[in-house]
Structure formats: C-alpha cells, structure tokens
matplotlib code that plots the C-alpha trace (Angstrom):
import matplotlib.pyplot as plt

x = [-9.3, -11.8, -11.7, -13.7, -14.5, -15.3, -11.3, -10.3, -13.1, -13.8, -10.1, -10.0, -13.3, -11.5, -8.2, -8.7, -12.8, -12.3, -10.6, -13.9, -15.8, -18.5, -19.6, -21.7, -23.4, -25.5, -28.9, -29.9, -27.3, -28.2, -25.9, -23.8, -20.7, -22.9, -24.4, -21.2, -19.2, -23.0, -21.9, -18.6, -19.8, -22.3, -20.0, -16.8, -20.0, -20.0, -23.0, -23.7, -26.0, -27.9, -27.9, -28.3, -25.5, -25.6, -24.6, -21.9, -20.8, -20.5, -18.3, -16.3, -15.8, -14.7, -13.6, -14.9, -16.5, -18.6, -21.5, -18.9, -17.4, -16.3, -13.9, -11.6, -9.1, -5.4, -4.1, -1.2, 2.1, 1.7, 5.1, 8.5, 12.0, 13.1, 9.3, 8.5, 12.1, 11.7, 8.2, 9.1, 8.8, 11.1, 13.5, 12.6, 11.4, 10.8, 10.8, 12.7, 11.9, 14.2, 12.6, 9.4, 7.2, 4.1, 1.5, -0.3, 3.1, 3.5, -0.2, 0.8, 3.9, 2.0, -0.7, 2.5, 3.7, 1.0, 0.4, 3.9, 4.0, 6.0, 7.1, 6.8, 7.7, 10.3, 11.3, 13.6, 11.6, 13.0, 12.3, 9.3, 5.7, 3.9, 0.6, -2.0, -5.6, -4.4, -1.6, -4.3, -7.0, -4.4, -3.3, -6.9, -6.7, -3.0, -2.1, -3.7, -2.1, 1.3, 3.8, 5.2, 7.8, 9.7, 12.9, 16.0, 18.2, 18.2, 21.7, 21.8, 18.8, 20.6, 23.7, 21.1, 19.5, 23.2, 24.1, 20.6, 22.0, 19.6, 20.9, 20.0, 19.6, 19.0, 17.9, 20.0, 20.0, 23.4, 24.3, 26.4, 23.7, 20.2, 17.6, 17.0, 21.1, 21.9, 21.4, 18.4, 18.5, 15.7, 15.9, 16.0, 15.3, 15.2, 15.7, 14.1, 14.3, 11.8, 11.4, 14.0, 15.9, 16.8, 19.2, 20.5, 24.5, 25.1, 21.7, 24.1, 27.0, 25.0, 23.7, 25.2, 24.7, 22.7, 20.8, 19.1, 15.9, 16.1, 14.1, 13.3, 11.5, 12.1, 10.8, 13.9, 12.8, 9.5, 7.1, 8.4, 5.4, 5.5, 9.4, 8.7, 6.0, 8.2, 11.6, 9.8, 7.3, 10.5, 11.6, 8.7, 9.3, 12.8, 12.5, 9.0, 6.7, 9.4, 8.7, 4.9, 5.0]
y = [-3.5, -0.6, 0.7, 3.6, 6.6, 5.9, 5.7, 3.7, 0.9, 1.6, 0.2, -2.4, -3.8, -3.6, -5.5, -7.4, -7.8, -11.6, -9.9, -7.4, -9.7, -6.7, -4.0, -0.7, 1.9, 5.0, 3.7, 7.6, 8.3, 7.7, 10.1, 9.0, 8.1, 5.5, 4.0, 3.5, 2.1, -0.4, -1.0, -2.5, -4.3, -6.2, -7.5, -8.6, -10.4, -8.3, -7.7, -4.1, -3.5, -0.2, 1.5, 4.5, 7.0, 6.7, 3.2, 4.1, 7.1, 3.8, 1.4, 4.2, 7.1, 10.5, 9.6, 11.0, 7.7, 9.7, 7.4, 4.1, 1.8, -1.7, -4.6, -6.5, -8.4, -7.4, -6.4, -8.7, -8.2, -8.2, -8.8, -9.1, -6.9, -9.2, -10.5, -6.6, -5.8, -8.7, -8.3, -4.2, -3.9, -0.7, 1.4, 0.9, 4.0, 3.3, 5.6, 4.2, 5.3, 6.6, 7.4, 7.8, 6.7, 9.2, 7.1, 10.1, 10.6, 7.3, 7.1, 10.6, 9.5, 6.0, 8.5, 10.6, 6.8, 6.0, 9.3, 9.4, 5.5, 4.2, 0.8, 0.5, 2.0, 0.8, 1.0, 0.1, -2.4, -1.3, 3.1, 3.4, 2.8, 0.0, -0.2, 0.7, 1.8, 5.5, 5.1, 3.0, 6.0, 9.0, 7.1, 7.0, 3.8, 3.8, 1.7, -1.3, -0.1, 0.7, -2.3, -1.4, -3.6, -3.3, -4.5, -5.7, -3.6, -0.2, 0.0, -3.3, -2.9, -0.3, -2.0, -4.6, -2.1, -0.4, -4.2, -4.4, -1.3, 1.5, 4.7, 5.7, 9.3, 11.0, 14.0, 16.4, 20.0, 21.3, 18.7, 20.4, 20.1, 20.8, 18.6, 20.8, 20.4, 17.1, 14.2, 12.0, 8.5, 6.9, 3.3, 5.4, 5.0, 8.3, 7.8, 10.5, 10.8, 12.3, 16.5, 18.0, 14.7, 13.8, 11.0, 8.4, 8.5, 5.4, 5.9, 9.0, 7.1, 4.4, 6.8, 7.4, 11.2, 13.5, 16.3, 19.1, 20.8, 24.5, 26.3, 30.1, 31.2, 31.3, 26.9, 25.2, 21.8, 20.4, 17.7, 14.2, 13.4, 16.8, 16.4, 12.7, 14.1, 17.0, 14.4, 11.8, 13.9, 15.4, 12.0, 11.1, 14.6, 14.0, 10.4, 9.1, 11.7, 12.4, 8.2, 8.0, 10.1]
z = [20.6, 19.5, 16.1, 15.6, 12.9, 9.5, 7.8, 10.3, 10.3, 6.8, 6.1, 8.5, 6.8, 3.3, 4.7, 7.6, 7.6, 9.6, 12.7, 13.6, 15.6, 16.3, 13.9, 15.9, 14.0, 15.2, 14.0, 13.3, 10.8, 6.8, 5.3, 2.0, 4.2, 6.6, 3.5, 2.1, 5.3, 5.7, 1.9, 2.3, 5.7, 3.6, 0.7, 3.6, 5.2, 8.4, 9.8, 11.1, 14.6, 14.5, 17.9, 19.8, 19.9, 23.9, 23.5, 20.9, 23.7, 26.4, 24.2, 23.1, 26.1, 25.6, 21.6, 18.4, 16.9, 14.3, 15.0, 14.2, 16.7, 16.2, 18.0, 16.4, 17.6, 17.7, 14.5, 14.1, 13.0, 8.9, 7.7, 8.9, 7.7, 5.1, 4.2, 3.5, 1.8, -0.9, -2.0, -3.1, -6.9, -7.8, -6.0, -1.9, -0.1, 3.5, 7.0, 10.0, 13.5, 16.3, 19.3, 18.5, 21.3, 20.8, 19.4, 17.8, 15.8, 14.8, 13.6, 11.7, 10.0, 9.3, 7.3, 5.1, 4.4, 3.0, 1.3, -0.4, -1.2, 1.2, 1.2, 4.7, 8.7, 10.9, 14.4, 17.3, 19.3, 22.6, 21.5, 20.2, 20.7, 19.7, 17.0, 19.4, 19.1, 19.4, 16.6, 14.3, 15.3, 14.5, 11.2, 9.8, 7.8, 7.2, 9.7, 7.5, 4.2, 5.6, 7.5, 10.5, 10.9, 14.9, 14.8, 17.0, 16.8, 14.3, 13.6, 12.3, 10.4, 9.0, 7.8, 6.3, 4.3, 2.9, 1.8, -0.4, -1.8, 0.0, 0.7, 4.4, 4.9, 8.5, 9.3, 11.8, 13.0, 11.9, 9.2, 6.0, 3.2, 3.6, 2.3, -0.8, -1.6, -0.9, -3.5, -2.9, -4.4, -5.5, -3.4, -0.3, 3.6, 5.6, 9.6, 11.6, 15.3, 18.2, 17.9, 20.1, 20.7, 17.4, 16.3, 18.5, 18.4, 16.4, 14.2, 13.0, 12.7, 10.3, 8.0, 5.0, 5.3, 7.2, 5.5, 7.6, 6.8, 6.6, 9.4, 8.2, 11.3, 15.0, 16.0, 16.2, 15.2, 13.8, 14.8, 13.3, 11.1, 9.4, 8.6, 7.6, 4.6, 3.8, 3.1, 1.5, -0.6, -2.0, -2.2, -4.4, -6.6, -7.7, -8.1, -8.4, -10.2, -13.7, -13.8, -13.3, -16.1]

ax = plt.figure().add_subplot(projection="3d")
ax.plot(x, y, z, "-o")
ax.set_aspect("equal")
plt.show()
C-alpha cells in the first residue's frame, strides 16, 4: 500500500518503520519538515531515495504527497477486543462504529481519537469500511496511534463492554437528555452511527442511554467525525482534565 504526506509516513516510520519496504522523497525539497521526516528515516534505518517530483506524481496519481511517498506493506491488525480492553490503565474511553463505511470518516474520527485520548475505535465487521490507504491518509498519523479493532458482532461487543463495567452511551436525534444534560461517566464508550442514518435498532436497544446533541441552526444532523470530537472532548472535560490536574 502507498503511504504518502509527511504525518502519515512520518508516523508510520516512528511505529511500524520494518513494514516500509520503499521510502521516496522529492529530491528538491530541503525545508525543516523534509529534514526532519530524512531525520527519523535515518535513525529506524530506512533509507530515503531522492527523486524528481514527476516520479513522485507517477507512484502517487492525482494525491497530495507533499513531495513524500512510500510502500509498506499492509498494516496489520494491531490488537484484538479483549488484547486492547486489558492493557487500558484508568477509566476506558473508546468510540464504536455503526455504519460507518466512508473511509475519509473513519480516518477523521481515527484523528479526534487520537486527539481526545481514546483508548481505541471499534466497528461492526460486516458495516463499516475497512483501514485503507484513504482512512490511513484522512487520519494523518492516527491510524498508527489509535487501534481499530473490527468486531463480530456490535451488540455483543456491547454487552461485553457493560459486564467490564463501561457505560455505553449512543447518540440519537430525539433522545430525552442532550449531551450537555446527561451524566457522562468517566470509563465510557460512545457509539455513533452514519450522518442521517444513525443507530442501528438493536445498537439503540444495547445502550445504556442515548443522549442527543443540540442542533441550534437549520442542518439536521452533523458529519460523524465532528460529533465523535464534540462527545468525547466533553468526555475528556468532565472526567479527564479536573484529574490531569
């Protein structure tokens, strides 16, 4: 697969140097950030080609590379449900999935994760989209800090979740309390669903409550990666920042 743009690679290089087998860079560019991606190439021992941007253009068609391109192989699956719920330290915060399929949005709710802390993304394996270059690209680098972790079957995951003691919150148009009213634990996983759809039917019935968030103007919904960063930074302002400190 191609990685390409300088948070993406830069990230991959710092996590997962070993699965780049080919590192391109535009042999014009000597700004700060090239010397600083060349930088961390060197010391994960992988070696940078200089070439012309017309080459970069032919590995990496109608894409915004910024002068950065490389292949690596697959990124694999890094951790499994339980794997990622018994190595959080603290109270869990995590963002589960429903529908999703849009890689963009799943590369921008992969970037809020990582923003807000998350412990980790999870999906339905059978609705949503897969980690592909376009999620990894959209997520700029996230996609190597945060897990996404595709399970079985949601609901389930859900009930596994309620018997470690983690509150699951949804989010629904027309649910009683807004997000700004309802109480927000601090081991917490919020399940959002695809703009306009929302919520499967049993995702609903699974959650322990369903909060809305208010809309002021005329949009009736809004896109699931900016409603993802607004529930969980609040998330992190009641329960994380009074602790930090």
């Amino acid at each position: 697969m191609l990685v390409f743009g300088f948070h993406a690679v830069t990230s991959r290089l710092r996590r997962q140097a070993a699965s780049i087998t080919e590192l391109y860079v535009d042999a014009k560019r000597e700004d700060g950030r090239m010397r600083e991606l060349l930088a961390v190439a060197a010391q994960a021992g992988v070696e940078a080609r200089r070439v012309d941007a017309a080459r970069l253009d032919r590995l990496c068609p109608n894409r915004r590379h910024q002068g950065v391109v490389a292949i690596a192989e697959s990124r694999p699956p890094a951790v499994g449900f339980d794997a990622l719920l018994d190595a959080i330290e603290g109270p869990p915060l995590l963002l589960l999935l429903d529908g999703v399929t849009d890689p963009r949005n799943l590369g921008a709710c992969l970037r809020v994760a990582d923003g807000a802390g998350a412990h980790g993304v999870i999906a339905p394996k059978d609705h949503a989209c897969p980690l592909n270059e376009a999620a990894i690209q959209t997520a700029s680098g996230a996609a190597e800090s945060v897990p996404y972790v595709m399970v079985t079957n949601l609901a389930r995951t859900i009930d596994d979740l309620q018997e470690r003691g983690i509150t699951v919150l949804g989010t629904a148009d027309g649910a009683e309390r807004t997000l700004y009213e309802a109480e927000v634990p601090a081991s917490v996983a919020w399940v959002l669903g695809a703009e306009g759809v929302g919520l499967r039917r049993l995702t609903k019935e699974r959650c322990d409550a369903l909060v809305s968030i208010p809309m002021r103007g005329e949009v009736a919904s809004l896109n699931v990666s900016v409603a993802a960063g607004i529930v969980l930074y609040e998330t992190v302002r009641r329960t994380r920042l009074g602790a930090a400190s």
